[in-house]
DOKOL-523096 format. One record per atom (N, C-alpha, C): atom name; residue number from 1; x, y, z. Coordinates in steps of 0.2 Angstrom, whole numbers, plus 5000, padded with zeros to 4 digits. Example, Ala and Ser with C-alpha at 12.3 -4.5 7.8 and 13.67 -1.06 7.14 Angstrom:
2
 atom seq    X    Y    Z
    N   1 5066 4972 5039
   CA   1 5062 4978 5039
    C   1 5066 4984 5039
    N   2 5064 4989 5035
   CA   2 5068 4995 5036
    C   2 5064 5000 5039
***
This chain:
293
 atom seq    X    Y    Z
    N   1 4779 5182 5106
   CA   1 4774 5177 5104
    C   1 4772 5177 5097
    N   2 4773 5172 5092
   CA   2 4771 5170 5086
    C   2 4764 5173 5086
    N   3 4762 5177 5079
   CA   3 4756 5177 5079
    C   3 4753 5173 5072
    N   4 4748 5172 5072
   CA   4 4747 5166 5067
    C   4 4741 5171 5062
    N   5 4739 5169 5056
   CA   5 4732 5172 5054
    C   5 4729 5166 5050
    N   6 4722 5166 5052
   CA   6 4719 5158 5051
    C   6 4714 5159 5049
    N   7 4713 5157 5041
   CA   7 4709 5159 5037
    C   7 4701 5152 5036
    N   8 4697 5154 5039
   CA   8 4690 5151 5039
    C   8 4687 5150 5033
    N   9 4687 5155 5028
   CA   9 4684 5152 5022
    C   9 4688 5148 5018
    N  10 4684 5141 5017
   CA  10 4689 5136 5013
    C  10 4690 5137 5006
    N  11 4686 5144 5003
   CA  11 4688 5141 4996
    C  11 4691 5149 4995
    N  12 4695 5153 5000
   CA  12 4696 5158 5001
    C  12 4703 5159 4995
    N  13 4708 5154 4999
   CA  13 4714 5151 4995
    C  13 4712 5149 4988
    N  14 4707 5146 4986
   CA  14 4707 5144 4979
    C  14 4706 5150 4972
    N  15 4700 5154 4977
   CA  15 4699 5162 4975
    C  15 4704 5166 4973
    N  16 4711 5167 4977
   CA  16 4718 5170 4979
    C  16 4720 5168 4972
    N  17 4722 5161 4969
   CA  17 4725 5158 4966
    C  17 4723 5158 4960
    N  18 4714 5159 4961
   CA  18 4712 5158 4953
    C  18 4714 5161 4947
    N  19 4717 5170 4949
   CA  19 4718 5173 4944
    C  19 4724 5171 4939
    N  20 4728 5167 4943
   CA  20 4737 5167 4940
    C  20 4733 5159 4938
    N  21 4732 5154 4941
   CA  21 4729 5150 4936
    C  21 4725 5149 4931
    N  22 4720 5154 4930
   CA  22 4716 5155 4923
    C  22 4723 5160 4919
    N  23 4727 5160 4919
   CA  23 4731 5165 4914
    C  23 4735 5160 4914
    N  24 4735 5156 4919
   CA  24 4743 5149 4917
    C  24 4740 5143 4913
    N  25 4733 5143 4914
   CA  25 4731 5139 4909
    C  25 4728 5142 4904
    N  26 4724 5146 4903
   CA  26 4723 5149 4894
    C  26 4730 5151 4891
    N  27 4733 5154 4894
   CA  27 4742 5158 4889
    C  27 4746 5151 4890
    N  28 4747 5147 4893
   CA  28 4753 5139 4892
    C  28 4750 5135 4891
    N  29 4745 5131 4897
   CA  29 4744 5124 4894
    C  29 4739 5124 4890
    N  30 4737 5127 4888
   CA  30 4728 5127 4879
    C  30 4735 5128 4876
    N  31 4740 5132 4875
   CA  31 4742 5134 4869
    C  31 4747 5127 4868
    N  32 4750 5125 4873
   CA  32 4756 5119 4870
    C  32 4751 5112 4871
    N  33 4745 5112 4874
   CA  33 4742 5105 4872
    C  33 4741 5108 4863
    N  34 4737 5112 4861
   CA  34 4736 5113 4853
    C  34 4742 5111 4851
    N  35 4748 5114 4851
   CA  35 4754 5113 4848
    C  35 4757 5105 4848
    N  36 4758 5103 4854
   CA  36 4757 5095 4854
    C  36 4751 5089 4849
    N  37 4745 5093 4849
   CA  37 4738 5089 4845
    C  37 4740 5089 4838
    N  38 4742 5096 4837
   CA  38 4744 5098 4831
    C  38 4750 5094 4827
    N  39 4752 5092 4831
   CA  39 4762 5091 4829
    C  39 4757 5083 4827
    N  40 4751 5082 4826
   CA  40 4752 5073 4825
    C  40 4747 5072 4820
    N  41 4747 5079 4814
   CA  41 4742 5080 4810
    C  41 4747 5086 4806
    N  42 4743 5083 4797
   CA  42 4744 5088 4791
    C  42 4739 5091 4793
    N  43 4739 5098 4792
   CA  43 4732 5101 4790
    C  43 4731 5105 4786
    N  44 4727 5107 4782
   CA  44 4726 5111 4775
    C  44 4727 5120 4778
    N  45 4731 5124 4775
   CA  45 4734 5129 4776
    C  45 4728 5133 4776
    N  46 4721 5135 4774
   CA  46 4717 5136 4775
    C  46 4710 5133 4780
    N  47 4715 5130 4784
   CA  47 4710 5125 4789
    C  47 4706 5122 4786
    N  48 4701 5116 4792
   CA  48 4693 5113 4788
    C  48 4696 5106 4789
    N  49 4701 5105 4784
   CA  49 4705 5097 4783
    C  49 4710 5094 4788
    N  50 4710 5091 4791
   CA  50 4715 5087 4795
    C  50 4715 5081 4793
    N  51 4724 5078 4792
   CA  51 4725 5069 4791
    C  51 4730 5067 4797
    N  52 4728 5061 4799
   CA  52 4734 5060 4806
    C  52 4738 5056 4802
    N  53 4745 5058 4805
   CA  53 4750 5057 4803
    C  53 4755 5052 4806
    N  54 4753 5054 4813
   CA  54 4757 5052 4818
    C  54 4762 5056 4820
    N  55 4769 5051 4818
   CA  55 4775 5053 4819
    C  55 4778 5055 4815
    N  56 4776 5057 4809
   CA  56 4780 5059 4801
    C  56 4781 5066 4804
    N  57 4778 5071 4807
   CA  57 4780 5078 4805
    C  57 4787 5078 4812
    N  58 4786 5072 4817
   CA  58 4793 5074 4818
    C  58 4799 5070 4815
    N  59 4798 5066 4812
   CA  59 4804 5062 4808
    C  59 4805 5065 4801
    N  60 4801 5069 4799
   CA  60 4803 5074 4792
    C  60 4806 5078 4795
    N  61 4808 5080 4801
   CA  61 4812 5088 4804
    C  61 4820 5084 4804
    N  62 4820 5077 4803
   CA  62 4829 5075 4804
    C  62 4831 5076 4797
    N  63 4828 5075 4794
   CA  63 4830 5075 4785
    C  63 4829 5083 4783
    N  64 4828 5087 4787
   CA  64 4825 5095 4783
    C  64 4831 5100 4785
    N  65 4837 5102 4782
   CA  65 4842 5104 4782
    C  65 4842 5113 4786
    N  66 4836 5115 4784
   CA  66 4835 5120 4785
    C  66 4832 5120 4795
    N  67 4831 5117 4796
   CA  67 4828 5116 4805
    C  67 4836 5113 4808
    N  68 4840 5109 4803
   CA  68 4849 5108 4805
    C  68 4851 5116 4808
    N  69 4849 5116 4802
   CA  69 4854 5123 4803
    C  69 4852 5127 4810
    N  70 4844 5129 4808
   CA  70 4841 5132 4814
    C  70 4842 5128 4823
    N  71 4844 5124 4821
   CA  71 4846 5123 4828
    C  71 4854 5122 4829
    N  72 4858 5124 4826
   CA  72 4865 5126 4826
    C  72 4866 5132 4828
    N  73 4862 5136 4824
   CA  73 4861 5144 4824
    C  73 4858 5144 4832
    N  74 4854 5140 4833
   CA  74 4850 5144 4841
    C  74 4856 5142 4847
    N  75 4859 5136 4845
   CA  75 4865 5134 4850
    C  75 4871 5141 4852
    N  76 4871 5141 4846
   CA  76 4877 5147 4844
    C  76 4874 5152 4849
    N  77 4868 5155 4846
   CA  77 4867 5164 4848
    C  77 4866 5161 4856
    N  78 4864 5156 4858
   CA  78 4859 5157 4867
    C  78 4867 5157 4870
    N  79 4872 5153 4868
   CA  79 4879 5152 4870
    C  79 4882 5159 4872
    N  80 4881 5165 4866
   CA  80 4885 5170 4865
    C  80 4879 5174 4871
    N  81 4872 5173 4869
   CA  81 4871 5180 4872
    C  81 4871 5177 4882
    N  82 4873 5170 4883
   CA  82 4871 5169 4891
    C  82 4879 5172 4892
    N  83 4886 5168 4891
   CA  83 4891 5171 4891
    C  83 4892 5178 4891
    N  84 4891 5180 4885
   CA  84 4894 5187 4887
    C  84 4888 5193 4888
    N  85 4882 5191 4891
   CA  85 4877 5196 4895
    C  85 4880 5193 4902
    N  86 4881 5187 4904
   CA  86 4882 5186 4912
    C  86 4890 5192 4913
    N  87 4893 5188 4906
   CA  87 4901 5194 4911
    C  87 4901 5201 4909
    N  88 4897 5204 4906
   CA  88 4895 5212 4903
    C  88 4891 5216 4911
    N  89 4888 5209 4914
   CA  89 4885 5213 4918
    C  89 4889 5212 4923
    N  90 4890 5206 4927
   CA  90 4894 5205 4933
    C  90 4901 5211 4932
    N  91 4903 5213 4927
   CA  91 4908 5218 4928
    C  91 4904 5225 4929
    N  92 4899 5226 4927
   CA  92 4896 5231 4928
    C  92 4892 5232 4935
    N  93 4890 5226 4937
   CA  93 4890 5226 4943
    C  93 4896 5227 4950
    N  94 4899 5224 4947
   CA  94 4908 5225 4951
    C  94 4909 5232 4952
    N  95 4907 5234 4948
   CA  95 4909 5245 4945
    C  95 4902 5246 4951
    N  96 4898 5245 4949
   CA  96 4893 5250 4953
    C  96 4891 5249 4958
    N  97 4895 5241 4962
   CA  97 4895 5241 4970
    C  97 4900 5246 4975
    N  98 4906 5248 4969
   CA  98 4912 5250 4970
    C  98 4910 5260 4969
    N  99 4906 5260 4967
   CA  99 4904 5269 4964
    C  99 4902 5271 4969
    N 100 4906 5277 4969
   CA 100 4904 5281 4978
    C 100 4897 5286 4976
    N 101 4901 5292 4971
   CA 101 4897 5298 4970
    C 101 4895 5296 4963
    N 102 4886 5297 4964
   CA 102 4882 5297 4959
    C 102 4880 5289 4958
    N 103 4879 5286 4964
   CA 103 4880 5279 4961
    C 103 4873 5277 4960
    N 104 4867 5281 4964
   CA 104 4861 5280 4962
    C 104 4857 5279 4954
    N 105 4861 5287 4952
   CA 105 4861 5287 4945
    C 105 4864 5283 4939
    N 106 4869 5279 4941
   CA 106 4873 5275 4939
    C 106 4868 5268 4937
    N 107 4867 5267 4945
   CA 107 4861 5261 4943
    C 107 4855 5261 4940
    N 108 4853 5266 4942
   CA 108 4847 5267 4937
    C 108 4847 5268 4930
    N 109 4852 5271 4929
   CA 109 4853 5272 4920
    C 109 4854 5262 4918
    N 110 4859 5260 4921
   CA 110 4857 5252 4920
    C 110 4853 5248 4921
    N 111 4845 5250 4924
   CA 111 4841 5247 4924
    C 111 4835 5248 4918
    N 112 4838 5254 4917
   CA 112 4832 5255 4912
    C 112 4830 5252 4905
    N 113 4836 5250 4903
   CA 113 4837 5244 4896
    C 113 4830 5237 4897
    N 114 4828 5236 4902
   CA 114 4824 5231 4905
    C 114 4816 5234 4904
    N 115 4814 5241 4903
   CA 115 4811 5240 4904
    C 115 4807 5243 4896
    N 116 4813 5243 4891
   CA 116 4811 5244 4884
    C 116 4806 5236 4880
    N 117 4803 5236 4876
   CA 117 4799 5231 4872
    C 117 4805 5228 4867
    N 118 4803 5221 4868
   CA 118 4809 5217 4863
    C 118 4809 5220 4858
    N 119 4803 5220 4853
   CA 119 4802 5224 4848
    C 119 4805 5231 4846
    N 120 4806 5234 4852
   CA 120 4807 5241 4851
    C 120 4816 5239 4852
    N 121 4817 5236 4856
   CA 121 4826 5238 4855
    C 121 4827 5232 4848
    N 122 4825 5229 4845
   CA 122 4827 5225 4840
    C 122 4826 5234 4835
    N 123 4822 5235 4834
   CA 123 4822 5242 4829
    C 123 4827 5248 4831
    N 124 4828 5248 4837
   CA 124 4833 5253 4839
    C 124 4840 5250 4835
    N 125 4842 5245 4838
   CA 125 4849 5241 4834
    C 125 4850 5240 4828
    N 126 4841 5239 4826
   CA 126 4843 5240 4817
    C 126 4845 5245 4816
    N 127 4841 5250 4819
   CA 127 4844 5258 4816
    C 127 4852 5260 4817
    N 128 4854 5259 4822
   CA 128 4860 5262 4826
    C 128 4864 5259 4820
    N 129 4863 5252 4819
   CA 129 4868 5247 4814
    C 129 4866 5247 4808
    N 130 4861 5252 4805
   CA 130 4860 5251 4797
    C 130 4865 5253 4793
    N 131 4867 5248 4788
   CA 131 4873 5252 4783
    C 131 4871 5258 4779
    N 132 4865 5261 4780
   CA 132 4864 5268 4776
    C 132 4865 5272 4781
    N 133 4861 5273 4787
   CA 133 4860 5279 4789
    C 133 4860 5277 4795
    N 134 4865 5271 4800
   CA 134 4864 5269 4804
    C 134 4873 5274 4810
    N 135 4870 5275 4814
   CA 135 4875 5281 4817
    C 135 4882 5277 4820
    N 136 4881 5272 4821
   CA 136 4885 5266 4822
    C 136 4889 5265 4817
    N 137 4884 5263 4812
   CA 137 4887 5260 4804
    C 137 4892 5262 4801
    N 138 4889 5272 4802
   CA 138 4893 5275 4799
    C 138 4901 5278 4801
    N 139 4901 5278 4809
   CA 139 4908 5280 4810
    C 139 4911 5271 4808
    N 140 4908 5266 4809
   CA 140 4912 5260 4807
    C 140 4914 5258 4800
    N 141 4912 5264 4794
   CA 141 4913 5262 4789
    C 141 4919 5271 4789
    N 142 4920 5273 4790
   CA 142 4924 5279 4791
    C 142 4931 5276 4795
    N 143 4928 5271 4800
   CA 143 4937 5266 4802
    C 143 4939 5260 4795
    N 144 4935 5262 4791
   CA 144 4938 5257 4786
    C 144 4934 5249 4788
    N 145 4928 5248 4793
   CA 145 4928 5243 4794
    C 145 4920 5239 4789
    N 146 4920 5236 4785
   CA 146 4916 5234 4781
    C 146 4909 5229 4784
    N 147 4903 5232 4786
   CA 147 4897 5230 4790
    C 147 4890 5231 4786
    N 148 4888 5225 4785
   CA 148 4880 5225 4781
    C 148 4876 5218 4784
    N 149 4874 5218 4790
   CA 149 4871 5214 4791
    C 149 4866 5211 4787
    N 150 4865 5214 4779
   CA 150 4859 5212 4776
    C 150 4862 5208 4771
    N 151 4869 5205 4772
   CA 151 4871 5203 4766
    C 151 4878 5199 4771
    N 152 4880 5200 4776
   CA 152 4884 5197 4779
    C 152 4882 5193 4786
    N 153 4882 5188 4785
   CA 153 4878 5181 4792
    C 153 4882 5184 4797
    N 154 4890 5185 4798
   CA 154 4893 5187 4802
    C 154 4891 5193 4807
    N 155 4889 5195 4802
   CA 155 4889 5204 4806
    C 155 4879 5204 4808
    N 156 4876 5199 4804
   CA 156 4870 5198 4807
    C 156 4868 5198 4815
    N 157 4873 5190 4814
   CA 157 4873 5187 4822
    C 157 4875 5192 4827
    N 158 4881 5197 4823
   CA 158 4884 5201 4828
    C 158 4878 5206 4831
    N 159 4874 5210 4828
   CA 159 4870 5212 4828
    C 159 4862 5211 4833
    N 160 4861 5202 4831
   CA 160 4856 5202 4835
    C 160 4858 5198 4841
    N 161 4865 5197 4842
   CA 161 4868 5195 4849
    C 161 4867 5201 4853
    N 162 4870 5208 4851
   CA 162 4871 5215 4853
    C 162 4865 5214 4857
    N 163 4858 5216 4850
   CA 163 4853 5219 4854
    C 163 4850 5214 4861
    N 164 4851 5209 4859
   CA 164 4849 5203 4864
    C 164 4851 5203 4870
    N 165 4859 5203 4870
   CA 165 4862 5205 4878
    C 165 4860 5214 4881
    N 166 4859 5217 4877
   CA 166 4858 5224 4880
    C 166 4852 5225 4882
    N 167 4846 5218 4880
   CA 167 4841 5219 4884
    C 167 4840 5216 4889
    N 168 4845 5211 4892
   CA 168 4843 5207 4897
    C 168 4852 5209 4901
    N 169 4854 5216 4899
   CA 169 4859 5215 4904
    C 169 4855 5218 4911
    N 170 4850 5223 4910
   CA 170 4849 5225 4916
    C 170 4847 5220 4922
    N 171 4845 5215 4918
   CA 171 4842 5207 4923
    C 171 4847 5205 4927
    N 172 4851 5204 4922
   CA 172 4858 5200 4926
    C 172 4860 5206 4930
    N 173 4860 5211 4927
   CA 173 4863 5217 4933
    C 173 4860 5217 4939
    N 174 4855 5218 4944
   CA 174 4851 5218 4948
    C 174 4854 5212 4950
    N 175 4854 5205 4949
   CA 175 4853 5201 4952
    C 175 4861 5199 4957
    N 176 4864 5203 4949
   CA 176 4872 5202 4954
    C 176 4874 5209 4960
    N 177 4871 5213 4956
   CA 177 4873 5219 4962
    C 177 4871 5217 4970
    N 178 4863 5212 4969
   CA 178 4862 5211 4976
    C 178 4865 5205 4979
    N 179 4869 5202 4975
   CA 179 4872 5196 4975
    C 179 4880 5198 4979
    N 180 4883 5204 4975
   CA 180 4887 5210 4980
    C 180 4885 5211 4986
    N 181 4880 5213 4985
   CA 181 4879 5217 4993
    C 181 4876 5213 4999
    N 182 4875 5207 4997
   CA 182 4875 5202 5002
    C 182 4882 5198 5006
    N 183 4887 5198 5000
   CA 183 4893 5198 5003
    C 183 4897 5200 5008
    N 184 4899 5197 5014
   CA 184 4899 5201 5021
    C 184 4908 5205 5017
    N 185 4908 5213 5022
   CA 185 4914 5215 5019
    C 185 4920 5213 5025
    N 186 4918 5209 5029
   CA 186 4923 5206 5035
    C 186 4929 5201 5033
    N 187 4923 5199 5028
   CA 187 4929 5192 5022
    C 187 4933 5196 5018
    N 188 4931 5201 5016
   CA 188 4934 5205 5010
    C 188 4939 5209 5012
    N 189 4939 5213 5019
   CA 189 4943 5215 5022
    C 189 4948 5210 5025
    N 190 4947 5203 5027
   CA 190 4951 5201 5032
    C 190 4956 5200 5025
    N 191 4952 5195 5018
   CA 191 4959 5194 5015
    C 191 4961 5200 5012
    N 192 4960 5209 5012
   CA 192 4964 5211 5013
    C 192 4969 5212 5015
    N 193 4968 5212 5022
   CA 193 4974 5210 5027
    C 193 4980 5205 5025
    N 194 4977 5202 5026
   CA 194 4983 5193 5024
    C 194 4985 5196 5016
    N 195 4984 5204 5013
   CA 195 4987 5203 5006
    C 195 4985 5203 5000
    N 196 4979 5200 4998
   CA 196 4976 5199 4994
    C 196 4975 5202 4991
    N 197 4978 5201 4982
   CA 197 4973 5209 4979
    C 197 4968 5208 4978
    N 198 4965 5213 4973
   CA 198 4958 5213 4973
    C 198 4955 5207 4968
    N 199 4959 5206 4962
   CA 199 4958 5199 4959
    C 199 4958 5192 4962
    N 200 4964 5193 4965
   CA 200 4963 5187 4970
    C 200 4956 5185 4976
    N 201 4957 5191 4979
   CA 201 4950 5191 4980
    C 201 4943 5192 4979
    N 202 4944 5195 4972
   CA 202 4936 5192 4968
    C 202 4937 5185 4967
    N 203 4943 5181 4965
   CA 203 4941 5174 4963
    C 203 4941 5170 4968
    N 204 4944 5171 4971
   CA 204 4942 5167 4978
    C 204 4935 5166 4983
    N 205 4936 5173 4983
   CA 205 4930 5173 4990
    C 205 4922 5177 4985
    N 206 4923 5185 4979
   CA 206 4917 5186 4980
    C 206 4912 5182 4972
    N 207 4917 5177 4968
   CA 207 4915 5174 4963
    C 207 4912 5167 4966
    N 208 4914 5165 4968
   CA 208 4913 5157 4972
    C 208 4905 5160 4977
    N 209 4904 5163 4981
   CA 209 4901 5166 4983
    C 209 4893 5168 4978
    N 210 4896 5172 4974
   CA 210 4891 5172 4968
    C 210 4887 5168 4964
    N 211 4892 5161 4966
   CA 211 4889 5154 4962
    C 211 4880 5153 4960
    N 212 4877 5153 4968
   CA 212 4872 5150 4967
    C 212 4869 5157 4962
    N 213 4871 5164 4963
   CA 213 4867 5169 4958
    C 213 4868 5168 4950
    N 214 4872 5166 4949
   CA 214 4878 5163 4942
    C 214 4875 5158 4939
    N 215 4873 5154 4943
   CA 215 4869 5147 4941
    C 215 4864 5148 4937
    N 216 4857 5152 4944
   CA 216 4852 5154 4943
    C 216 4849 5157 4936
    N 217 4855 5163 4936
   CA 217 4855 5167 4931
    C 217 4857 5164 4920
    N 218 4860 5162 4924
   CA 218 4864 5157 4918
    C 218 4856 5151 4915
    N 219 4855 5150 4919
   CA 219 4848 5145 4916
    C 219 4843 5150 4915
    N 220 4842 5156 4918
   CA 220 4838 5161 4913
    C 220 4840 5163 4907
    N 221 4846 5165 4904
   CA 221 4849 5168 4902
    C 221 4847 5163 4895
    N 222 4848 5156 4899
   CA 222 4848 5154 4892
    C 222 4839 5151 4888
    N 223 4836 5150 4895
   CA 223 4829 5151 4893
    C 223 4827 5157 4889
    N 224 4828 5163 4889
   CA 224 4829 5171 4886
    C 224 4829 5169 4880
    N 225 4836 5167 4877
   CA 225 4836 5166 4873
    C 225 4837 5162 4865
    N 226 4833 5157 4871
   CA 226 4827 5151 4865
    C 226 4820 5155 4865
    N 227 4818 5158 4869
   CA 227 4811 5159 4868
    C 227 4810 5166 4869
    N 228 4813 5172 4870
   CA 228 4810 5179 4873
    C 228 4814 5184 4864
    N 229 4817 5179 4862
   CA 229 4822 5184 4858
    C 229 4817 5184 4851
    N 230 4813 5181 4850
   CA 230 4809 5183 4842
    C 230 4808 5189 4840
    N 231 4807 5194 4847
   CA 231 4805 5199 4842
    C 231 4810 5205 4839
    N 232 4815 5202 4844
   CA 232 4822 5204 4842
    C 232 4825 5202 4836
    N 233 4824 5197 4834
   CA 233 4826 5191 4825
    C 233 4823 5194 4820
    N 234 4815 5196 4824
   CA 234 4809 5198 4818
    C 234 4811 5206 4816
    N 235 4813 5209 4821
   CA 235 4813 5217 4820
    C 235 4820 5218 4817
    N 236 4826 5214 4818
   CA 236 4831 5215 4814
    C 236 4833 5213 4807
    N 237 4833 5206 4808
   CA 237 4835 5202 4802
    C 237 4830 5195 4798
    N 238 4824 5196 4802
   CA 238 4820 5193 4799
    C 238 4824 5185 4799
    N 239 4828 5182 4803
   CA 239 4831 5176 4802
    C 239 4835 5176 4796
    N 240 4838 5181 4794
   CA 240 4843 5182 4787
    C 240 4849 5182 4791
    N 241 4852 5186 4785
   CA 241 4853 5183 4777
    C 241 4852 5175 4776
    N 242 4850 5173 4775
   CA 242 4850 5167 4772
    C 242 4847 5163 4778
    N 243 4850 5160 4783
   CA 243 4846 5156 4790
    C 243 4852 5157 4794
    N 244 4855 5162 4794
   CA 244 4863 5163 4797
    C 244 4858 5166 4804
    N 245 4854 5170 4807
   CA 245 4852 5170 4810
    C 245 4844 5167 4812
    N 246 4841 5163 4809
   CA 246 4835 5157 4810
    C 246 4834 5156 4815
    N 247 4835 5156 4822
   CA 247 4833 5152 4826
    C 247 4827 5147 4828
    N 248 4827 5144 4832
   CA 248 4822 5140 4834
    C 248 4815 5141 4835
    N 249 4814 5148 4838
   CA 249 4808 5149 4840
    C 249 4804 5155 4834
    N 250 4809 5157 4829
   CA 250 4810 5160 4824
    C 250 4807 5155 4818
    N 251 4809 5149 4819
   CA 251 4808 5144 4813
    C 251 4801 5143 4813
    N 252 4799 5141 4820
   CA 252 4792 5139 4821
    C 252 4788 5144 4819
    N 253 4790 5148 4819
   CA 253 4785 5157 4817
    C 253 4785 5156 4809
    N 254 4790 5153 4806
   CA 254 4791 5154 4797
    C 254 4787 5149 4796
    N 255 4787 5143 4799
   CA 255 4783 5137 4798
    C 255 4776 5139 4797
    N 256 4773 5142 4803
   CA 256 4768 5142 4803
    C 256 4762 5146 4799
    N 257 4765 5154 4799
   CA 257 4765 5158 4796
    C 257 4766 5160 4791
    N 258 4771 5157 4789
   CA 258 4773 5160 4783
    C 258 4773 5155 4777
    N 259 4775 5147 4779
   CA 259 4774 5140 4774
    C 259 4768 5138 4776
    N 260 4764 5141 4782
   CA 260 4755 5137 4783
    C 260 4755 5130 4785
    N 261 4763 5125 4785
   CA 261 4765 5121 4787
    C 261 4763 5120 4797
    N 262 4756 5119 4799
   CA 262 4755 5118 4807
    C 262 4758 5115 4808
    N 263 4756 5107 4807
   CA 263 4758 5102 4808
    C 263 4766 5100 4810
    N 264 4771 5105 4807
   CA 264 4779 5104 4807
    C 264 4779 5111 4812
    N 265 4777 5115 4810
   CA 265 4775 5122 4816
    C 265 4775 5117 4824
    N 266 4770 5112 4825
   CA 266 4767 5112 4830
    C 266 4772 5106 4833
    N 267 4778 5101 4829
   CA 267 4781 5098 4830
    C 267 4788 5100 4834
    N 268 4790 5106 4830
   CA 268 4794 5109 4832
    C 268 4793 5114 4839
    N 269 4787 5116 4841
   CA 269 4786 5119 4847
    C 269 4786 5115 4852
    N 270 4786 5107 4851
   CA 270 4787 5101 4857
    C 270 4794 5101 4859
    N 271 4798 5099 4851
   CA 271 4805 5096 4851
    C 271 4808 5104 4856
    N 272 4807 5110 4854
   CA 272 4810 5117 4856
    C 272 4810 5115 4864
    N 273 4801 5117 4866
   CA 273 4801 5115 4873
    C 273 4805 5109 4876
    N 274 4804 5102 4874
   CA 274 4807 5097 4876
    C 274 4817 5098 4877
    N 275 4817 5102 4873
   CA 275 4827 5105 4873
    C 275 4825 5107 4879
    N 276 4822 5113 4881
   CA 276 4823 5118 4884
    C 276 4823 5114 4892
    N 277 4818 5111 4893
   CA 277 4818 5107 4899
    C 277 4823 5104 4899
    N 278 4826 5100 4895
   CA 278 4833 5096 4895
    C 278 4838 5099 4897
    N 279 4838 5105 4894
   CA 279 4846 5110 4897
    C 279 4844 5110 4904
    N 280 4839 5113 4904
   CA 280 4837 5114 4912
    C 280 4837 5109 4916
    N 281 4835 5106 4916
   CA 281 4836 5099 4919
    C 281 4842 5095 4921
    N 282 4847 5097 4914
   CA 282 4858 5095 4915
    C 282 4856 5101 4918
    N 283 4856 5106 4919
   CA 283 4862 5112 4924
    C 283 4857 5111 4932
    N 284 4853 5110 4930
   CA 284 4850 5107 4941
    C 284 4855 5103 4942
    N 285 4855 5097 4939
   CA 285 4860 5089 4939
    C 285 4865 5092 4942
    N 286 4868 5093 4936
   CA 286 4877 5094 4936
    C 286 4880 5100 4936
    N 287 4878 5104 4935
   CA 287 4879 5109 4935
    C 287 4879 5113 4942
    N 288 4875 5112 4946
   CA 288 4872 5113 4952
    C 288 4876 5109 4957
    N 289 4880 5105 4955
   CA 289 4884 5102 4960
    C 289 4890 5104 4963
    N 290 4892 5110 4957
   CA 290 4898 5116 4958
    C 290 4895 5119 4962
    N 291 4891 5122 4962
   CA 291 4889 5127 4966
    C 291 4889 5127 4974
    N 292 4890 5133 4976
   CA 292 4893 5132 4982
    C 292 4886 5139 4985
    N 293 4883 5136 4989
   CA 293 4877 5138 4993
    C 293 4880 5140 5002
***
């Protein structure tokens, strides 16, 4: 017999709820209504002065070469770091559904990258990769191979792609490992039988399979991206050399803080969010139609 549990105080539920609501509304909705109020006014870099503008601070973002850039640059890195964190982990995952002895310690050692501070792995990778004293750096300049993130865009991007996928492999990893182990092994054995190598039958039965977690993860990966990596931009390259690393959510931090410009600060926090739901919104659409549930 079902048991049921029926709750008498009516405002018991509201109670439960109120904590995650007072935090969903002081830390999002107050901060992006200001940001939206903002985006439709100049304001004097020392506060006090406001003039409505309307739509200028966002029609001044299509002509401003430097915000071009910054949204080429964020296409690029969220591209790199959703691709090659989703395949970095599902191989890693593949490995460690497969490890017999020591496989505890195996996984665990790949969880713990997740539970470092953005901040802190952006410092860790400037170090490893510094052209003076960077541990990395230096067996790479001893291969003859020529690396200065502070002075080369290429080796920048390489840089704070690294550190950005190595903090968010342990996320994808978890999600595929359990994505693994829900896989019945009766499918896996049977196309054994009938033949199948191991390739074939990861692309057939356990990658298709993985889809809805592939999906999922993929619209995270690229949310991560646009919005979690600042402190990883700020601690490494400061959006250098030049805007070769800038991104989006980067640019709005130079806007605001740094040129006192709110007003374009506050423009750009709309247009960023308003991308970001649009992607998300194509990969439910269309994206989501592939997928096999």
């Amino acid at each position: 017999m079902e048991k049921r549990v029926v709750f008498n105080h009516k405002l018991l539920p509201y109670l439960l709820l109120a904590p995650q609501l007072i935090i969903t509304i002081v830390f999002f909705f107050l901060p992006a209504g200001q940001a939206i109020w903002q985006s439709f006014f100049i304001e004097s870099a020392f506060g006090g002065d406001q003039q409505f503008v309307g739509l200028d601070n966002y029609t001044s973002l299509f002509g401003n070469s430097t915000y071009h850039s910054s949204f080429w640059v964020t296409l690029l890195f969220s591209g790199l770091v959703a691709i090659i964190g989703l395949s970095v982990s599902l191989v890693l995952a593949v490995m460690a559904n497969r490890v017999v002895r020591a496989a505890g310690a195996y996984k665990t050692l790949l969880i713990w990258p997740y539970a470092v501070a953005p901040a802190v792995v952006g410092v860790l990778w400037a170090f490893l990769f510094s052209p003076a004293v960077g541990t990395l750096a230096v067996y790479m300049s001893n291969l003859g191979i020529s690396w200065n993130p502070r002075l080369n865009s290429t080796d920048a991007m390489t840089l704070v792609v690294i550190a950005a996928v190595w903090k968010q492999i342990s996320y994808n990893f978890l999600f595929f490992l359990a994505g693994l182990q829900s896989i019945p092994t009766s499918l896996l054995e049977a196309a054994a039988i009938d033949g199948a190598s191991p390739f074939r039958r990861f692309r057939t039965i356990v990658f298709p399979l993985l889809s809805p977690t592939t999906f999922f993860l993929l619209v995270i990966n690229i949310v991560y991206a646009f919005f979690e990596t600042f402190a990883i931009i700020d601690t490494t390259t400061q959006g250098g050399p030049g805007v070769s690393t800038n991104i989006l959510v980067y640019n709005v931090y130079k806007t605001a803080f740094k040129s006192f410009d709110y007003g374009s600060s506050g423009a750009q926090s709309v247009i960023l969010m308003m991308i970001v739901i649009l992607l998300t919104v194509i990969q439910f659409r269309y994206v989501d139609r592939k997928v096999q549930y």
